[in-house]
C-alpha positions in Angstrom: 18.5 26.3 12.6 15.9 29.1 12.8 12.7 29.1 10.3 13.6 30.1 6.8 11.8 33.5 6.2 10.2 34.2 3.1 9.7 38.2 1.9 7.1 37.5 -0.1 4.0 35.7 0.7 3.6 32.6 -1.5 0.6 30.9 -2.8 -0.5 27.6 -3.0 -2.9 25.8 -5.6 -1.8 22.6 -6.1 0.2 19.2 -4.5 3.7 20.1 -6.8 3.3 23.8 -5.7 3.5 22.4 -1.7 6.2 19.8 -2.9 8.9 22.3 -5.0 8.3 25.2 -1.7 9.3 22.1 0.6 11.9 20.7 -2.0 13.7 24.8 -1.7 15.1 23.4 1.4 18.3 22.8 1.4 18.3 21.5 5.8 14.8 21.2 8.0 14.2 23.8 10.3 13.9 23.2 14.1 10.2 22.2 14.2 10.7 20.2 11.8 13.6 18.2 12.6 11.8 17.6 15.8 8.8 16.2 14.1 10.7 14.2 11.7 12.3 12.7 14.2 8.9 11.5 16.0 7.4 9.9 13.0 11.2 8.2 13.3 10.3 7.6 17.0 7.4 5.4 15.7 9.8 2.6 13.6 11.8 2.6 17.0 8.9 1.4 18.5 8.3 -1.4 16.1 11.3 -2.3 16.3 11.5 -2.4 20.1 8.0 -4.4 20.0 9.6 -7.0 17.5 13.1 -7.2 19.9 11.4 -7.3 22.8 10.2 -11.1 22.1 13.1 -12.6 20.8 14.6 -11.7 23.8 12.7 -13.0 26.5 12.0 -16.0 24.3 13.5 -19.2 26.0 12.4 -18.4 29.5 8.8 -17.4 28.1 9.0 -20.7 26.5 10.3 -22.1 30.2 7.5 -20.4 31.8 4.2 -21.3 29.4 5.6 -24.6 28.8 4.5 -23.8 24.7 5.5 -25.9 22.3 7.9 -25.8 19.5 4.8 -25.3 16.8 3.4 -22.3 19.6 6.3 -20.5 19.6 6.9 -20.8 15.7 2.9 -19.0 15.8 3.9 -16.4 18.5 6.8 -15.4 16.5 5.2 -15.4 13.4 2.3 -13.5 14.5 2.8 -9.9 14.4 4.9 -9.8 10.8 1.9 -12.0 9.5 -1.0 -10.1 11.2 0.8 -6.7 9.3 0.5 -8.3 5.8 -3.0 -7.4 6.3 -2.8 -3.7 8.2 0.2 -2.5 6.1 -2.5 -2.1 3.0 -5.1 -1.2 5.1 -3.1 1.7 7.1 -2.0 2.8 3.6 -5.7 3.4 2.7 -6.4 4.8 6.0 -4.1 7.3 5.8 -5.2 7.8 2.0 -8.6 8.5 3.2 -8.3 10.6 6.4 -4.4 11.6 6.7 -1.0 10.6 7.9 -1.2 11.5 11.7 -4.7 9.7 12.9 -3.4 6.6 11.7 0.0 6.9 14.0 -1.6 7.8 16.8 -3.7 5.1 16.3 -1.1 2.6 16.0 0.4 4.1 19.4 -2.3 3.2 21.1 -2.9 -0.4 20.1 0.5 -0.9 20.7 0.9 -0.3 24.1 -2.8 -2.3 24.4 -1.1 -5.4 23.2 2.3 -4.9 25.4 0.2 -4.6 27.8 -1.8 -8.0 27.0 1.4 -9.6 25.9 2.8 -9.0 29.3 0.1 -10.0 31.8 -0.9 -13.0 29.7 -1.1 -16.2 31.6 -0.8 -18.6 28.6 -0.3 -19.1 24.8 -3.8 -17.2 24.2 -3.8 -14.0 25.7 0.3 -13.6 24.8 -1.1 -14.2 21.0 -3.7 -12.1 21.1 -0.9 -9.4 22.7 1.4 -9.7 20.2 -1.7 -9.5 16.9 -2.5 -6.0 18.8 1.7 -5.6 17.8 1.2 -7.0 14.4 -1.9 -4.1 13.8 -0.1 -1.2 15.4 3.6 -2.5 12.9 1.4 -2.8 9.8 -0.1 0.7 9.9 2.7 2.5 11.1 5.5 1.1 8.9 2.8 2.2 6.0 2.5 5.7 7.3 5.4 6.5 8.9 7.4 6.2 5.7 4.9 8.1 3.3 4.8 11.0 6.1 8.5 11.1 6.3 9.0 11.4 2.5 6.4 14.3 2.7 8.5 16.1 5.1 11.5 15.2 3.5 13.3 18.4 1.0 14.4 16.3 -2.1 18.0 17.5 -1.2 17.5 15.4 2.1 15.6 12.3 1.0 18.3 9.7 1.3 18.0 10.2 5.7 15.0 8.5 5.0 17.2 5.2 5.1 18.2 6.4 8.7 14.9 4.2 9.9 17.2 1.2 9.7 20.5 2.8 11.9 16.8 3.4 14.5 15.9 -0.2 14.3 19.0 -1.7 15.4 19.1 1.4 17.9 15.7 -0.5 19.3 17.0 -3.6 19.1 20.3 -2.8 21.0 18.1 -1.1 23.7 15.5 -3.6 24.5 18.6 -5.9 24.9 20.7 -3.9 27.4 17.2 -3.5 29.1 16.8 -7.0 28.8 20.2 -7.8 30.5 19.7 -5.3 33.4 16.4 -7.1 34.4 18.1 -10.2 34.5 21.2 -9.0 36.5 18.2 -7.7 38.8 16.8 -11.2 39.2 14.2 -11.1 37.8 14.7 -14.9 36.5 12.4 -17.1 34.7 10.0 -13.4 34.0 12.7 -11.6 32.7 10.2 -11.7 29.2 7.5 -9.8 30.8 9.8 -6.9 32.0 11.1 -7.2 28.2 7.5 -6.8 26.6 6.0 -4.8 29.2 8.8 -1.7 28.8 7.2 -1.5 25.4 4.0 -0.1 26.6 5.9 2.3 28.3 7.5 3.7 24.8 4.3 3.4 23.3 2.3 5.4 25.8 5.0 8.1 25.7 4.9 8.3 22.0 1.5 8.5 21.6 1.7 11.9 23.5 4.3 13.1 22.1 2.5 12.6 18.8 -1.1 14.0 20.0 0.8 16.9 21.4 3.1 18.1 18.6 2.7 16.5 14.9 1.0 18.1 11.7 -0.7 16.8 9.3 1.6 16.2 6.4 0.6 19.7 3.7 1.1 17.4 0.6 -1.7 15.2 0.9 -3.7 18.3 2.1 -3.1 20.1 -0.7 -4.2 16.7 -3.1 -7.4 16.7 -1.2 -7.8 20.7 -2.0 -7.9 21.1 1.6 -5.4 24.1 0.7 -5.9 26.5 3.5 -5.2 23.9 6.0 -2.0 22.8 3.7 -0.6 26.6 4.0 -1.2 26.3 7.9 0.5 23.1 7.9 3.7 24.6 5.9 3.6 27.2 8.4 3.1 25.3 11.2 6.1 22.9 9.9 8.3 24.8 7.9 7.9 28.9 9.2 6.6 29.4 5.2 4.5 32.8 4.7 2.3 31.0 2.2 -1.7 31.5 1.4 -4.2 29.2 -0.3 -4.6 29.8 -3.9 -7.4 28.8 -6.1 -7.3 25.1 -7.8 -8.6 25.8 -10.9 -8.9 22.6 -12.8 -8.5 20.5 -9.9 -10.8 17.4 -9.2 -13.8 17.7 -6.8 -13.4 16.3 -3.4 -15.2 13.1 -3.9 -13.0 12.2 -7.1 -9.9 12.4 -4.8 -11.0 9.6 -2.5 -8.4 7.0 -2.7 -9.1 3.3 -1.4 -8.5 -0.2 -2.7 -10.1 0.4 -6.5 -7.2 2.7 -7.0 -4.4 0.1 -6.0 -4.6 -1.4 -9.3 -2.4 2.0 -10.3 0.4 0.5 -9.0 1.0 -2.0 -11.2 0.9 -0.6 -14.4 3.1 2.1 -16.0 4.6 4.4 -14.8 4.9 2.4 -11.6 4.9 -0.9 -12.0 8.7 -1.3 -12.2 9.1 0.7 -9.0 7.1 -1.3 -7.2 8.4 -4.7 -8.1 11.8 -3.0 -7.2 10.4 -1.9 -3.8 8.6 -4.9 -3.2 11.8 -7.1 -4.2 13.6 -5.4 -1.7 11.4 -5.6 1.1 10.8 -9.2 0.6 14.3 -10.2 0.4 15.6 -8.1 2.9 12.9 -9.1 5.3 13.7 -12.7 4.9 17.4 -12.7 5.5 17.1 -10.3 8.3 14.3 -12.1 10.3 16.4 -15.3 10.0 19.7 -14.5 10.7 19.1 -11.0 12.6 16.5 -11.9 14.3 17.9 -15.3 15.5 21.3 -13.7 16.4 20.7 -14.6 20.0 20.6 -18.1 19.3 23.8 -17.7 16.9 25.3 -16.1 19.8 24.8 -19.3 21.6 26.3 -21.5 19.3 29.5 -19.2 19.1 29.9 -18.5 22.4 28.3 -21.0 24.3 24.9 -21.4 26.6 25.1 -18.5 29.3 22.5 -16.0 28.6 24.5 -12.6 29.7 27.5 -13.9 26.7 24.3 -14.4 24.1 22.8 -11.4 24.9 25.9 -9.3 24.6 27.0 -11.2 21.7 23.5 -9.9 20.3 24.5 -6.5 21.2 27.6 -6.4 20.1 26.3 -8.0 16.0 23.2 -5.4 16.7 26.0 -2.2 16.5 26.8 -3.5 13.0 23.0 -2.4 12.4 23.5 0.8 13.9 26.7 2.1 11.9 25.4 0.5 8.5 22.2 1.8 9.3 23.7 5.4 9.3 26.0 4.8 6.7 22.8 3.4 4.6 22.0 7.1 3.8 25.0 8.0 3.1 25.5 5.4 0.8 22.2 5.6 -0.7 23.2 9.5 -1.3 26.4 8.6 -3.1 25.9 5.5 -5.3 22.0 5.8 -4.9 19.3 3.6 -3.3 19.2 0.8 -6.3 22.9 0.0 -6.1 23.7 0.2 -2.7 20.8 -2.0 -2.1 23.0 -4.5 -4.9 26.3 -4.0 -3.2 24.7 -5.0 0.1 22.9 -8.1 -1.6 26.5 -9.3 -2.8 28.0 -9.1 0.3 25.6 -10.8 2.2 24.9 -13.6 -0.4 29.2 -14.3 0.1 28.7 -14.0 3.6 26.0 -16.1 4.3 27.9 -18.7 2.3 31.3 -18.9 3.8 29.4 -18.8 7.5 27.2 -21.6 6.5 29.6 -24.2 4.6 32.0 -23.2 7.9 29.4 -23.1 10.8 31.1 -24.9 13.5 34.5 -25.1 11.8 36.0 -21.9 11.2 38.0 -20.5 14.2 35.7 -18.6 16.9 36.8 -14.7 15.4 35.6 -15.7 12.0 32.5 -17.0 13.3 31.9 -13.8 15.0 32.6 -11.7 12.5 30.9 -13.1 9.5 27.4 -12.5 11.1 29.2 -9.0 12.6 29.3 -8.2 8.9 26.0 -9.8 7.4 24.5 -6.9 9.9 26.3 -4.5 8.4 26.1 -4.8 4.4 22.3 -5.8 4.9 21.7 -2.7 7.2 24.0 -0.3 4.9 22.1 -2.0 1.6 19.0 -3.1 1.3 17.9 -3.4 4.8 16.7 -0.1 4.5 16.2 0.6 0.8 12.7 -1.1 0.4 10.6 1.0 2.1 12.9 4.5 1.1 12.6 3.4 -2.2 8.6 2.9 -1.9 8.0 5.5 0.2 9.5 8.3 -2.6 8.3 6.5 -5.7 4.2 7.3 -5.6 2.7 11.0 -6.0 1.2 12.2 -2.7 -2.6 11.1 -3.0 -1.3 7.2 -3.5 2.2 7.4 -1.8 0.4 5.3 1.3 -0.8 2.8 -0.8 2.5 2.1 -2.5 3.8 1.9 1.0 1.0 0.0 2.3 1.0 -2.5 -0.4 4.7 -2.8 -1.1 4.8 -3.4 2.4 2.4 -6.3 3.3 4.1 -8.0 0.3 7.4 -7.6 2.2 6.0 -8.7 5.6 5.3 -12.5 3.7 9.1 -12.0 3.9 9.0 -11.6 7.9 6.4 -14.3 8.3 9.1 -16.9 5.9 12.3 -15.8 8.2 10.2 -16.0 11.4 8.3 -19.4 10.8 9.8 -21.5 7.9 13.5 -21.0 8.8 13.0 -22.8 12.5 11.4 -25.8 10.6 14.5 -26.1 8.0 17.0 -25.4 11.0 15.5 -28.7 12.6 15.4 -30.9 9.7 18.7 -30.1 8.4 21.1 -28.2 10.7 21.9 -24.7 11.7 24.9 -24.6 9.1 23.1 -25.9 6.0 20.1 -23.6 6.5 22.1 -20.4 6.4 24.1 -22.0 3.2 20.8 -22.8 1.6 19.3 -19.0 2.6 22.4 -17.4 1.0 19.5 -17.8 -2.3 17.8 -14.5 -0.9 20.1 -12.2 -1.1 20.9 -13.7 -4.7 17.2 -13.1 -5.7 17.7 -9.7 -4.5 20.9 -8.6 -6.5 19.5 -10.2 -9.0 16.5 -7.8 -9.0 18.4 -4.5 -8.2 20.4 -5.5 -11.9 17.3 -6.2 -14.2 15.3 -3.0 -13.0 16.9 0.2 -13.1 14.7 2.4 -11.5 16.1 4.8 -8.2 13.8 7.7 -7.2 16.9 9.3 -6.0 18.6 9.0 -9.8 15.6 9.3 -12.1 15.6 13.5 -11.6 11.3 12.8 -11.4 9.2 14.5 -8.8 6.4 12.1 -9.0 3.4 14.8 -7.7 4.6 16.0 -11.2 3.3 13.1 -12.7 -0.1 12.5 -14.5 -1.8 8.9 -13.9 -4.7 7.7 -14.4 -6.7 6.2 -11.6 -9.0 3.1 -11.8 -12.4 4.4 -12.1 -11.8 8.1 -12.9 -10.2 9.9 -15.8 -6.6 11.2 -15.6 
């Protein structure tokens, strides 16, 4: 699609001037699309960080000769070192932009795949993968807010398609995974894994210095509006000129950092960011201990061999991709609030049935209840948490929500990753998934008592007046 032309020249004074020329839109033009889809590039890199452990896991293990409580830390590490980053990119990018921050994160990323994959012991593969942990905390934050911001209001539910790109990730590291070992690369196979990582980051973080803009929104609610009307043009092809922003608040009152957090939790967003937050948490714990451990339920179904559990993984990881698409569809159609509490009731059945039956039910069964776990979490809520968050704030806090919203979902991570391994030992494989069929509960059970769905409520929040901790609305 070729630029949109505008006949007359446009001006700009204000955030919800930038917003309603963006939200005109009824597709993204080329240059557009293409950056969209490199802030999306980001989240595949994430994921592919995440994958690219679990993989390479047992012979890593083999090779390190780490310990049960080691690996549970190494595992652990990144979600828990991006409870910290995801508030702290949020401010970041509240403070100096949206696209410093994700280069930023590009290049610590491919510094700790680089570390993780040279490292001779348990240290320096830790120290690798809390370089992942920073680089996941502030890009998740960022990524979001700037893909919202770029995002015509007509378009907002593809936000959800970060999901269908995590399982995309996931899939790909695998099939990488499977090649290097078909290769022989044996008991290494997990430094071939984590190493191809650095090879995605370094590529992104070019791509990104070469082609992204800063995102005109949070321009214009800095007053920085000559750069915002370069941006649009840059972006969008809009003929549009600064105007003057008569009433608006000097550029010192617009800094944003941690005072202004306190925002978030009172009216009018206090509901939307439990609801976010719900989401995120829930969805992070269910998928991090059934998803992310799908290689090890692979093994139980299908038996020891690593090629059958790998492409067992592969196979459960395309129930990810097609939900994952579907997600914005879905989220389109019904709306992000109760797709997110369809998916919840199908996984909480699910997760039920497979772990009352684990090791019981005939082998077709067994694969296909995890088969569709992937897909009602990835078509609900798996990808509704941080849509919902990143389109619920006006554009001068929008990375705080996200940043905030989402450190409280990475405790979610850090439970999957770390507590479900000590449960699975004390009490079984079967039991544990029974027992963790209470998440998804929790989470339907917050998607019915608040009603809130940004893509529902007909509310442009850059419309909307707050008032900010320490300043006057």
């Amino acid at each position: 699609m070729s630029s949109p032309t505008v006949a007359v020249p446009r001006s700009i004074a204000n955030v919800s001037q930038v917003t309603a020329l963006i939200n005109t839109l009824s597709a993204l033009p080329r240059k557009a699309n293409l950056l969209w889809y490199l802030v999306l590039g980001g989240l595949f890199l994430d994921a592919y960080s995440n994958a690219a452990l679990g993989a390479g896991l047992a012979p890593m293990t083999k090779e390190l000769g780490l310990s049960a409580g080691q690996v549970g830390l190494l595992t652990a590490t990144a979600p828990a070192v991006a409870i910290l980053f995801n508030p702290a990119g949020g401010w970041l990018a509240a403070r100096i932009g949206r696209v410093k921050p994700l280069i930023a994160a590009k290049a610590i990323a491919g510094l700790g795949a680089v570390l993780t994959a040279t490292g001779g012991g348990f240290e320096a593969v830790w120290a690798g993968r809390a370089l992942v942990g920073v680089a996941y905390g502030i890009d998740f934050a960022v990524a979001m807010a700037l893909l919202a911001e770029y995002t015509p209001a007509k378009l907002r539910g593809r936000l959800n398609l970060w999901q269908s790109v995590w399982y995309v990730a996931t899939t790909v590291n695998l099939a990488l995974t499977l090649v290097f070992y078909q290769a022989g690369v044996s008991v290494e196979i997990w430094r071939w894994s984590v190493g191809s990582a650095g090879v995605f980051a370094l590529a992104l973080l070019v791509l990104q210095i070469a082609f992204l803009a800063e995102s005109p929104s949070w321009l214009a609610s800095k007053g920085r509006l000559a750069e915002a009307a370069r941006s649009l043009r840059r972006i969008y092809g809009f003929d549009v000129t600064p105007g003057t922003a008569s009433g608006e608040e000097t550029a010192e009152e617009r800094k944003i950092g941690f005072r202004q957090a306190g925002v978030l939790f009172r009216k009018p967003y206090l509901q939307r960011t439990f609801l976010s937050t719900a989401i995120s948490l829930t969805q992070a714990m269910q998928y991090f201990a059934i998803g992310w451990y799908l290689p090890v339920i692979s093994l139980a179904i299908f038996g020891d061999k690593f090629e059958t559990a790998t492409l067992g993984s592969m196979i459960f990881n395309v129930a990810g991709i097609a939900g994952g698409a579907l997600s914005a569809y879905f989220g389109r159609k019904i709306g992000l609030r109760v797709s997110s509490a369809v998916g919840y009731a199908f996984a909480f059945a699910i997760l039920l049935v497979m772990g009352l039956g684990f090791g019981k039910l005939p082998i077709a069964i067994g694969f296909l209840l995890p088969f569709l776990f992937i897909f009602f979490h990835s078509a609900g809520p798996g990808a509704n948490g941080k849509s919902i968050a990143a389109l619920s704030y006006r554009s001068d806090v929008r990375t705080l929500g996200t940043g905030v919203t989402g450190m409280l979902g990475s405790f979610g991570s850090v439970i999957g990753l770390y507590v479900f391994p000590q449960i699975k030992e004390s009490i079984g494989l079967g039991p544990t998934i029974a027992l963790l069929a209470a998440v998804p509960l929790l989470g339907l059970v917050s998607c019915l008592v608040v009603r809130w769905d940004p893509t529902r409520s007909g509310v442009d929040p850059d419309d909307e007046e707050i008032s900010l901790p320490g300043r006057t609305a």
